[in-house]
DSSP file (Angstrom, degrees, kcal/mol; ACC not computed):
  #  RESIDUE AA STRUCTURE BP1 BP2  ACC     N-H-->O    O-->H-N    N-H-->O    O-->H-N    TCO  KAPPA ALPHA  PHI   PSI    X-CA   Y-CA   Z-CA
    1    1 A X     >        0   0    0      0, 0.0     4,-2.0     0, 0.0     5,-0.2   0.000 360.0 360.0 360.0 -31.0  144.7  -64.7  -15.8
    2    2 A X  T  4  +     0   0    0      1,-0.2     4,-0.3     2,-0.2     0, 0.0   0.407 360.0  54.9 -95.3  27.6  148.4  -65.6  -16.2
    3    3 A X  T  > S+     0   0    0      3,-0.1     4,-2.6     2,-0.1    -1,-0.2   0.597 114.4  45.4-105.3 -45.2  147.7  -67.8  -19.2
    4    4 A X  H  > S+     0   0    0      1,-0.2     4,-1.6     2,-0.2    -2,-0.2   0.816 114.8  48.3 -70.8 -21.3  146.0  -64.3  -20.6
    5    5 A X  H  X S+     0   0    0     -4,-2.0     4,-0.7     2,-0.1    -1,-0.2   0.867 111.3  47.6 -72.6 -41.7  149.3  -61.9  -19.2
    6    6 A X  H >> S+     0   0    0     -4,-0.3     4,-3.7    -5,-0.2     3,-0.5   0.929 107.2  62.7 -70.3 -39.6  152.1  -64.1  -20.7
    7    7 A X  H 3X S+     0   0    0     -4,-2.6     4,-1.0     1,-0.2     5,-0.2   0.918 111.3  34.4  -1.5 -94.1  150.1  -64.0  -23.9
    8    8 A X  H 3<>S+     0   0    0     -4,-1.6     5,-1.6     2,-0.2    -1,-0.2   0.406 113.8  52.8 -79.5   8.2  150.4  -60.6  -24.1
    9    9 A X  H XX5S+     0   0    0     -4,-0.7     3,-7.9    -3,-0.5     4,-0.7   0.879 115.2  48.2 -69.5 -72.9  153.8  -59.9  -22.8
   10   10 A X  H 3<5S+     0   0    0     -4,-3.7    31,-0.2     1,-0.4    -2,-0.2   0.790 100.1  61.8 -40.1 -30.2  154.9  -62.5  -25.3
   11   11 A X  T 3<5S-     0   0    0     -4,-1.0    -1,-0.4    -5,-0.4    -2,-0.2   0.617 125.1-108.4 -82.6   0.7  152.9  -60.8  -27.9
   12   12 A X  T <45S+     0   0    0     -3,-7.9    -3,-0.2     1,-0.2    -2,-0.2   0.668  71.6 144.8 108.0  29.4  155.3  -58.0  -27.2
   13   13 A X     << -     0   0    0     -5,-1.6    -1,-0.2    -4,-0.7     2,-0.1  -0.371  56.8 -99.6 -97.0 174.0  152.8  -55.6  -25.5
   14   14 A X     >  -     0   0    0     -2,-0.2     4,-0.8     1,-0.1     5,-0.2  -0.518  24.1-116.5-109.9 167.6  154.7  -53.5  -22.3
   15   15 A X  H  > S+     0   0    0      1,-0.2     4,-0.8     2,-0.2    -1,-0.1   0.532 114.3  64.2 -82.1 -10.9  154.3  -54.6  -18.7
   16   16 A X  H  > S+     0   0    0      2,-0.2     4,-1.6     3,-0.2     3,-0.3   0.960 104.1  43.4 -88.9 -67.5  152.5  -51.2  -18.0
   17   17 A X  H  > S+     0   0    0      1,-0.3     4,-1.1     2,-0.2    -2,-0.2   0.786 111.8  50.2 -53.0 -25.6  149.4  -52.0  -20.5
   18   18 A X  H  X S+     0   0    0     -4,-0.8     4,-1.3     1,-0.2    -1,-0.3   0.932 106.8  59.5 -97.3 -14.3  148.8  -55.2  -19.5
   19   19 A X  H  X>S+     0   0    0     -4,-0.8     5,-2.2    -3,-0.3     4,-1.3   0.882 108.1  43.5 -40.5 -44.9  148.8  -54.1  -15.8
   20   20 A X  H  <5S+     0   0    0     -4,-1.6    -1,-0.2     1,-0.3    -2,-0.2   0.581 109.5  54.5 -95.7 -13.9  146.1  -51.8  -16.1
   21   21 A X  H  <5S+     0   0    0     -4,-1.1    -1,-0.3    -5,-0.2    -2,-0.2   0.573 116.8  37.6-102.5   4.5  144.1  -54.0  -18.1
   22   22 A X  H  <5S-     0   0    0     -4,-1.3    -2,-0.2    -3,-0.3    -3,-0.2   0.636 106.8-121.2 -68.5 -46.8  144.3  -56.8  -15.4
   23   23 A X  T  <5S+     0   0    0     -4,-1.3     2,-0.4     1,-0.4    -3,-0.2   0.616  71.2 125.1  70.5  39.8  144.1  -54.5  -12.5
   24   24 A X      < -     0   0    0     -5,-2.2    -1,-0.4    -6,-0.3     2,-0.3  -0.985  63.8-103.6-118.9 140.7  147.3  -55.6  -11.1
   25   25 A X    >>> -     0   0    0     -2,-0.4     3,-2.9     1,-0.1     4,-2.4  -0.490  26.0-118.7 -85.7 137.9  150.2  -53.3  -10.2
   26   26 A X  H 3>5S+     0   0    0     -2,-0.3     4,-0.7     1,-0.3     5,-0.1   0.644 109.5  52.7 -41.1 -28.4  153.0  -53.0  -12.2
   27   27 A X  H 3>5S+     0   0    0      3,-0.1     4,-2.1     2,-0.1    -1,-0.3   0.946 105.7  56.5 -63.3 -38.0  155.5  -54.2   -9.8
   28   28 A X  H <45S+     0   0    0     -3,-2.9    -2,-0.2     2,-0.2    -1,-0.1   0.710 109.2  44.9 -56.6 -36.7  153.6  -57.3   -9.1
   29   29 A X  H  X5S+     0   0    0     -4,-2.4     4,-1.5     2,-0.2    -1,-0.2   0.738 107.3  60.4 -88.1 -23.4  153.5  -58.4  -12.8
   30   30 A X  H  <<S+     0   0    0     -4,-0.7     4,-0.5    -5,-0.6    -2,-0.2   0.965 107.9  40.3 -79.7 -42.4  156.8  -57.7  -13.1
   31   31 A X  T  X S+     0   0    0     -4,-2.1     4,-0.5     1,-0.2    -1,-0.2   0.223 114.8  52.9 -72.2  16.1  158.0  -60.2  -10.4
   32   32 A X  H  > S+     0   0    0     -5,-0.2     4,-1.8     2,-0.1    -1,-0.2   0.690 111.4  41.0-119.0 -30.6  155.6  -62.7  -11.5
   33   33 A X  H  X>S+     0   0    0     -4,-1.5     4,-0.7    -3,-0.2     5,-0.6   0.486 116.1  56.9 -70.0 -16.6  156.9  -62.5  -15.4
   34   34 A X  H  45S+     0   0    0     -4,-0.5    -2,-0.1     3,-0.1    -3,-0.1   0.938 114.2  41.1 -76.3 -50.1  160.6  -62.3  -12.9
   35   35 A X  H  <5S+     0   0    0     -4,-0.5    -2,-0.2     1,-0.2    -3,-0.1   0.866 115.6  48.2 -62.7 -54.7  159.1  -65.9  -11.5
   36   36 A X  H  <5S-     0   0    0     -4,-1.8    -1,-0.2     1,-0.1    -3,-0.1   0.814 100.7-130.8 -46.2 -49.0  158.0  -67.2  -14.6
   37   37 A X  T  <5 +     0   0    0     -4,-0.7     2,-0.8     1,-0.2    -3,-0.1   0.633  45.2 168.7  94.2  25.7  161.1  -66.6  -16.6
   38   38 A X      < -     0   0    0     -5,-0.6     2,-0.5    -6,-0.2    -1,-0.2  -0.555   9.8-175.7 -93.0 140.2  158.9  -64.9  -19.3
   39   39 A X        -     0   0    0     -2,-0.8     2,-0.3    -3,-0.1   -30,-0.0  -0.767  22.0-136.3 -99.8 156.2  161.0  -63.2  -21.8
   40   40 A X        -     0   0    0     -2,-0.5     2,-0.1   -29,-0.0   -30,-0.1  -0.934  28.5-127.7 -79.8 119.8  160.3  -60.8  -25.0
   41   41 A X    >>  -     0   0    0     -2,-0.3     3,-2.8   -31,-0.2     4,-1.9  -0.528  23.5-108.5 -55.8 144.9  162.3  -61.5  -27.8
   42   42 A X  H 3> S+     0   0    0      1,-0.3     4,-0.7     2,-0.2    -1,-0.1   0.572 115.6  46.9 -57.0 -23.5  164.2  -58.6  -29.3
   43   43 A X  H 34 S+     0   0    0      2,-0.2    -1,-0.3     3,-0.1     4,-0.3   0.539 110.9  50.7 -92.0  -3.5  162.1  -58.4  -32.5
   44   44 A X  H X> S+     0   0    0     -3,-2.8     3,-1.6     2,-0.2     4,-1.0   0.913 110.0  50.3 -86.0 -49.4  158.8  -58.6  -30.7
   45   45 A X  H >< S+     0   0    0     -4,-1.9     3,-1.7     1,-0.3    -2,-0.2   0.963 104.5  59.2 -53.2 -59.4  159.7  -55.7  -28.2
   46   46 A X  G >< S+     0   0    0     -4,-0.7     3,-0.6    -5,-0.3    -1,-0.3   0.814 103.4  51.9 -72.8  -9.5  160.8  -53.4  -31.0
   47   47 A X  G <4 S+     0   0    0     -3,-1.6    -1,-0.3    -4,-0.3    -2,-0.2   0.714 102.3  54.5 -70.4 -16.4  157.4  -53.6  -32.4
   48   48 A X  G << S+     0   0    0     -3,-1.7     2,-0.2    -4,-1.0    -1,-0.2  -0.369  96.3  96.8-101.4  38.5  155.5  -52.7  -29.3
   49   49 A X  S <  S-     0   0    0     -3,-0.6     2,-0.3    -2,-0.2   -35,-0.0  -0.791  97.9 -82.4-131.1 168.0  157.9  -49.4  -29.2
   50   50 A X    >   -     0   0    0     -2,-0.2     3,-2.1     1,-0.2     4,-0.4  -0.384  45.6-114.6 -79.2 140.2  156.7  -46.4  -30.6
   51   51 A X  T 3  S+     0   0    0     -2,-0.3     4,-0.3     1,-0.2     3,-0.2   0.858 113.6  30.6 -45.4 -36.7  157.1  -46.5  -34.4
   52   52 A X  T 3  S+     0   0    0     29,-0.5    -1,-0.2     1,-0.2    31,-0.1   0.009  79.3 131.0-131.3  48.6  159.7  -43.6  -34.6
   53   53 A X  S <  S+     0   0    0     -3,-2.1    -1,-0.2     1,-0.2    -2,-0.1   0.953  85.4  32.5 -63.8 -51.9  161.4  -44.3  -31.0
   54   54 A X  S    S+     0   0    0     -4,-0.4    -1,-0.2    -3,-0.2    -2,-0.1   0.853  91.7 111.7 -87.1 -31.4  164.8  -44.1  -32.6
   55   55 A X  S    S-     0   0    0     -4,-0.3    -3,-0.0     1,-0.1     3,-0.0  -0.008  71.1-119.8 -24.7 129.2  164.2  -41.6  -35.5
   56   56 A X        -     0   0    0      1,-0.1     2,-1.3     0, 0.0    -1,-0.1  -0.340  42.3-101.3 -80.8 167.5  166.1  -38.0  -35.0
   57   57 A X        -     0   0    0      4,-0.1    -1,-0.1     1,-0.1     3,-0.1  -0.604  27.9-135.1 -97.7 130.4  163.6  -35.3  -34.8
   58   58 A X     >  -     0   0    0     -2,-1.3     4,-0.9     1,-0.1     5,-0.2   0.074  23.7-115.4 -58.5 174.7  162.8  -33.0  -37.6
   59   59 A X  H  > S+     0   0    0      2,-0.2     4,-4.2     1,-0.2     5,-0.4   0.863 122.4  54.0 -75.6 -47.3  162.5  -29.1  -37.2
   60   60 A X  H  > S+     0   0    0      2,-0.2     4,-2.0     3,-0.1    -1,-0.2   0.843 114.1  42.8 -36.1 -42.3  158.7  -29.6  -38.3
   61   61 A X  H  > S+     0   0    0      2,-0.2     4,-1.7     1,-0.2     3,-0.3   0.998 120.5  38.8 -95.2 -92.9  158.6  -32.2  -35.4
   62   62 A X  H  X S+     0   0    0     -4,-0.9     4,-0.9     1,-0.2     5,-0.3   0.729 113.4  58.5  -7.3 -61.3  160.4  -30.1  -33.0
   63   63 A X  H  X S+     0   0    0     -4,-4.2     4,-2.3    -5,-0.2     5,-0.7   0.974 113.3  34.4 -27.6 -85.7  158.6  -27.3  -34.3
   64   64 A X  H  X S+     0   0    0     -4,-2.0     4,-0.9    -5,-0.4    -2,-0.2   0.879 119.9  51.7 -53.7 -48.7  154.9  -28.8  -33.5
   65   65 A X  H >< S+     0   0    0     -4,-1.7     3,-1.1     2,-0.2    -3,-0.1   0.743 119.2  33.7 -74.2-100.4  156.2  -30.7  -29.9
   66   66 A X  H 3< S+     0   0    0     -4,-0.9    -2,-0.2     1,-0.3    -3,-0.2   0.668 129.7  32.8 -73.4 -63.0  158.0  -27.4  -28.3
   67   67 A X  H 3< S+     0   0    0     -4,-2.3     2,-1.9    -5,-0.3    -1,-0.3   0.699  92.5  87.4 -81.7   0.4  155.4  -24.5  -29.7
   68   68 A X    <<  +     0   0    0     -3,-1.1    -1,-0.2    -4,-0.9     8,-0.1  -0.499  40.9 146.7 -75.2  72.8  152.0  -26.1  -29.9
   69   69 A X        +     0   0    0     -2,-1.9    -1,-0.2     1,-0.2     4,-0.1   0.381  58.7  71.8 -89.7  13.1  151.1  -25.4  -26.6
   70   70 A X  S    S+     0   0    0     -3,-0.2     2,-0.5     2,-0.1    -1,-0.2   0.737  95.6  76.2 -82.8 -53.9  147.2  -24.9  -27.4
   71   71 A X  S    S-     0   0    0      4,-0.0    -3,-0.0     2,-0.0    -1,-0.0  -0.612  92.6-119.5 -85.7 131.6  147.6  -28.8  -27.8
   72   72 A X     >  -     0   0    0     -2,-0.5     4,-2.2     1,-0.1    -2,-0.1  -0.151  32.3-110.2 -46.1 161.0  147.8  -31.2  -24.8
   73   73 A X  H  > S+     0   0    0      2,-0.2     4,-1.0     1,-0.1     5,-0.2   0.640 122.1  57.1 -54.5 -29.5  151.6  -33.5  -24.6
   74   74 A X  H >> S+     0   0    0      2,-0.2     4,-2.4     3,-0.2     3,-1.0   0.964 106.4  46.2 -70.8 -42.7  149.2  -36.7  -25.6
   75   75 A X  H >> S+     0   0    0      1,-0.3     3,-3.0     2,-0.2     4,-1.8   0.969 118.8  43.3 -63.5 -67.9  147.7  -35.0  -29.1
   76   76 A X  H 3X S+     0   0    0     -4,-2.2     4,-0.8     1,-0.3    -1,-0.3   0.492 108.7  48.9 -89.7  29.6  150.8  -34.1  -30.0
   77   77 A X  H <X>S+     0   0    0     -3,-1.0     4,-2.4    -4,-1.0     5,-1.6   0.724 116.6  52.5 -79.8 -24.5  152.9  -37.3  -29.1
   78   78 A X  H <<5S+     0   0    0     -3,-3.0    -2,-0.2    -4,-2.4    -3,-0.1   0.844 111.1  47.4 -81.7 -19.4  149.6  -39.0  -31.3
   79   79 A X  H  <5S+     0   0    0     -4,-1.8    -1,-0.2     1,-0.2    -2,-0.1   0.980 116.9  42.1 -82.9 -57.1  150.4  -36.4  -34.2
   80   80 A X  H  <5S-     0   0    0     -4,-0.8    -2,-0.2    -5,-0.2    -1,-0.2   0.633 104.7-125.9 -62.9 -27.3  153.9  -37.2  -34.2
   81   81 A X  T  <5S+     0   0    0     -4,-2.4   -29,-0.5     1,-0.2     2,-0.2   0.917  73.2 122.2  88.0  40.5  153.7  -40.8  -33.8
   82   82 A X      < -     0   0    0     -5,-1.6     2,-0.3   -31,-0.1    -1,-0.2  -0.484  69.7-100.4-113.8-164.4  155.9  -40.5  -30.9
   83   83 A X     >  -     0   0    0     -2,-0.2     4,-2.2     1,-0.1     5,-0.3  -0.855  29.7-118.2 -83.4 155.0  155.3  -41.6  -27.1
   84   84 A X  H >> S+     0   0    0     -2,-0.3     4,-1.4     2,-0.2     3,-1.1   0.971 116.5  60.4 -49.6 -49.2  154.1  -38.8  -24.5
   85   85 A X  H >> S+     0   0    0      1,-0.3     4,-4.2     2,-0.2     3,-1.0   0.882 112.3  46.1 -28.7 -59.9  157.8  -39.8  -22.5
   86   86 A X  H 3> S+     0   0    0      1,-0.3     4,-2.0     2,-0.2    -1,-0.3   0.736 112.2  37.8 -46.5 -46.6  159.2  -38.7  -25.6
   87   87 A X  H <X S+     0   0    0     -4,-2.2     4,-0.6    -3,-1.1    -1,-0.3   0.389 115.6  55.7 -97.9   9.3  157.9  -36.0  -26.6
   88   88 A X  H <X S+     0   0    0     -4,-1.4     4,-2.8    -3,-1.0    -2,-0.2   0.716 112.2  47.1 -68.5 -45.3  157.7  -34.6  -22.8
   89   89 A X  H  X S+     0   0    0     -4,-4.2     4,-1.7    -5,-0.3    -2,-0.2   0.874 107.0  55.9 -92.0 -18.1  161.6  -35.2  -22.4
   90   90 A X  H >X S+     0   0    0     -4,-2.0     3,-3.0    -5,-0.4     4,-1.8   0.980 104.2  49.2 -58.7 -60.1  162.5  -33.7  -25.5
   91   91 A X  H 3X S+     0   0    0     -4,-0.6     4,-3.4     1,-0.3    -2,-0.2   0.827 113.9  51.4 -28.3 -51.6  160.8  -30.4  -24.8
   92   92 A X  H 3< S+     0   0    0     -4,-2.8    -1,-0.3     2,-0.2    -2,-0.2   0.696 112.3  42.9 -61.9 -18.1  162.6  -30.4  -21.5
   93   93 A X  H X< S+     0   0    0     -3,-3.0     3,-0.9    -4,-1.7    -2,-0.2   0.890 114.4  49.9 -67.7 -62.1  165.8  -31.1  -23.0
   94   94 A X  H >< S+     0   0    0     -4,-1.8     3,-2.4     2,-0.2    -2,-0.2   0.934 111.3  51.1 -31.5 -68.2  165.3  -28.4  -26.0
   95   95 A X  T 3< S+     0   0    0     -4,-3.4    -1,-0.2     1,-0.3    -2,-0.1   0.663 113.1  46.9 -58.2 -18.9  164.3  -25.8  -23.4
   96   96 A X  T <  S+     0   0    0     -3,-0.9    -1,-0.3    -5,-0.1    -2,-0.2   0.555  87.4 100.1 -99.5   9.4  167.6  -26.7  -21.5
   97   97 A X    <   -     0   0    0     -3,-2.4     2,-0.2     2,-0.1    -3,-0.0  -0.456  64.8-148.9-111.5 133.8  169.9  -26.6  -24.6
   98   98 A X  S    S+     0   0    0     -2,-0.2     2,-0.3     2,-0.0    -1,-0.1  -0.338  83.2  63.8-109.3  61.1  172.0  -23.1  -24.7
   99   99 A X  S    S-     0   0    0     -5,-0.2    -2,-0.1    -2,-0.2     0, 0.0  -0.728  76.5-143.0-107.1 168.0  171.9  -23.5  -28.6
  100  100 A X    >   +     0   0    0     -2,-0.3     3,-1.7     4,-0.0     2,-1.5  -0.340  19.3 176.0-146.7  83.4  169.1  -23.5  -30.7
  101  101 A X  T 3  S+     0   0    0      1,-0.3     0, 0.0     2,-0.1     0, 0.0  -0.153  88.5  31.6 -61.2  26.7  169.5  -26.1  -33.8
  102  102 A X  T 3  S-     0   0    0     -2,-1.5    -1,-0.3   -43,-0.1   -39,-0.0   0.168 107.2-117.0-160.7  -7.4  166.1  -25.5  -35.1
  103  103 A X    <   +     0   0    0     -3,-1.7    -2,-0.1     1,-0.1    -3,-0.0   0.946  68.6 127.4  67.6  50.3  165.4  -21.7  -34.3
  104  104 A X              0   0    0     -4,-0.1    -1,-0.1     1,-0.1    -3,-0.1   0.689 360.0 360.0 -90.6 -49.8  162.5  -22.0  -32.0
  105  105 A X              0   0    0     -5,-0.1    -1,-0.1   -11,-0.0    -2,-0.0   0.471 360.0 360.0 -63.5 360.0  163.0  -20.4  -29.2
């Protein structure tokens, strides 16, 4: 099992995913990759991030994440090509924002 975890750390896959597909908890794997000394290199890790992590959001994009509430947070991080975090903390952010830069609300 740890020849098959460092693998896929190394292959630049997140400490979360390869928890759950071991059945080990995510703290546990993290102090055992702490023990090991395995690292991710910086170009591997930014491929195993969601494709348009750093991208600003468009109004369409805004648009579709803050009023599509007919669709679950998962569909429309997968429509947007975002992660759920993302598109979870934006909405909360927008909702808290006493402007409204895309004329949604």
């Amino acid at each position: 099992m740890r020849y098959e975890v460092i693998q896929r750390r190394m292959a630049g896959e997140g400490i979360s995913d390869i928890a759950s597909r071991v059945g080990v908890d995510v703290a546990t794997l993290g102090k055992w990759f702490r023990e090991w000394e395995v690292t991710v290199t910086p170009a591997r890790q930014a491929r195993a991030r969601a494709p348009r992590l750093w991208q600003p959001w468009t109004r369409e994009q805004a648009k579709l994440a803050y009023t599509r509430t007919d669709l679950p947070l998962g569909e429309r991080a997968a429509i947007l090509g975002r992660s759920f975090a993302a598109v979870e903390s934006y909405i909360r952010r927008y909702r808290l924002r006493p402007d409204d830069p895309y004329g949604i609300k």
